[in-house]
C-alpha positions in Angstrom: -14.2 13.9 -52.9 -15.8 17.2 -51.3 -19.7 16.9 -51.9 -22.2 19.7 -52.4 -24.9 17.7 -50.2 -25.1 14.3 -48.2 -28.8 13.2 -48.9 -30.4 11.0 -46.9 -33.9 9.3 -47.2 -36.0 6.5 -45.6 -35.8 3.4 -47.7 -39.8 3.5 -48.6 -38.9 6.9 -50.1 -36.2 5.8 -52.3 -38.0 6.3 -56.1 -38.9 9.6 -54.8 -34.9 10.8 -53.7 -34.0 9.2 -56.7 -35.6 11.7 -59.1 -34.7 14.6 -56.9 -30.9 13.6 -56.5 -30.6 12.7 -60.0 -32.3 16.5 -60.7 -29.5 17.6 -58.5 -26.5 15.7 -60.6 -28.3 17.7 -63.9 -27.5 20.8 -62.2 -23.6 20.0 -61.7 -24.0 19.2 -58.1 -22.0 16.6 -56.1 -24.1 14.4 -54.0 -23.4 12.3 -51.4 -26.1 9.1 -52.1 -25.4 5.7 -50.9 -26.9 4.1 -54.3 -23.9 6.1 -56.3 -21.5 6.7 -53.5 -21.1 3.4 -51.2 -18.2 0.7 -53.0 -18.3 -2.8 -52.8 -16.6 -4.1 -49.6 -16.9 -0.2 -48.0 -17.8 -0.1 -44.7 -21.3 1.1 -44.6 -20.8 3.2 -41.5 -17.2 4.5 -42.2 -19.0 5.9 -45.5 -21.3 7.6 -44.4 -19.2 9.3 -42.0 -16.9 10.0 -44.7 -19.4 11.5 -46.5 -21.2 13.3 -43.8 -17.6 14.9 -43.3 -17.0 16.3 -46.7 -20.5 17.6 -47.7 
């Protein structure tokens, strides 16, 4: 999948990148977040690179 964005965010951050990438999904944008994006038995690492690479 090619993304719009990759976020990234501290975990103490996390309610507040919630609300902003859930504002961002509203709008029709594709967003790399590891809460929606990473799959059971992914790789954390390969992920994110994955994602990093299409964004």
């Amino acid at each position: 999948m090619i993304y719009d964005a990759f976020f990234s965010y501290a975990t103490e951050d996390s309610s507040e990148a919630d609300i902003i990438v859930q504002n961002c999904l509203q709008y029709g944008f594709k967003i790399w977040y590891s809460p929606i994006s990473l799959e059971p038995g992914t790789k954390l690492l390969q992920s994110i690179d994955e994602g990093l690479k299409q964004s």
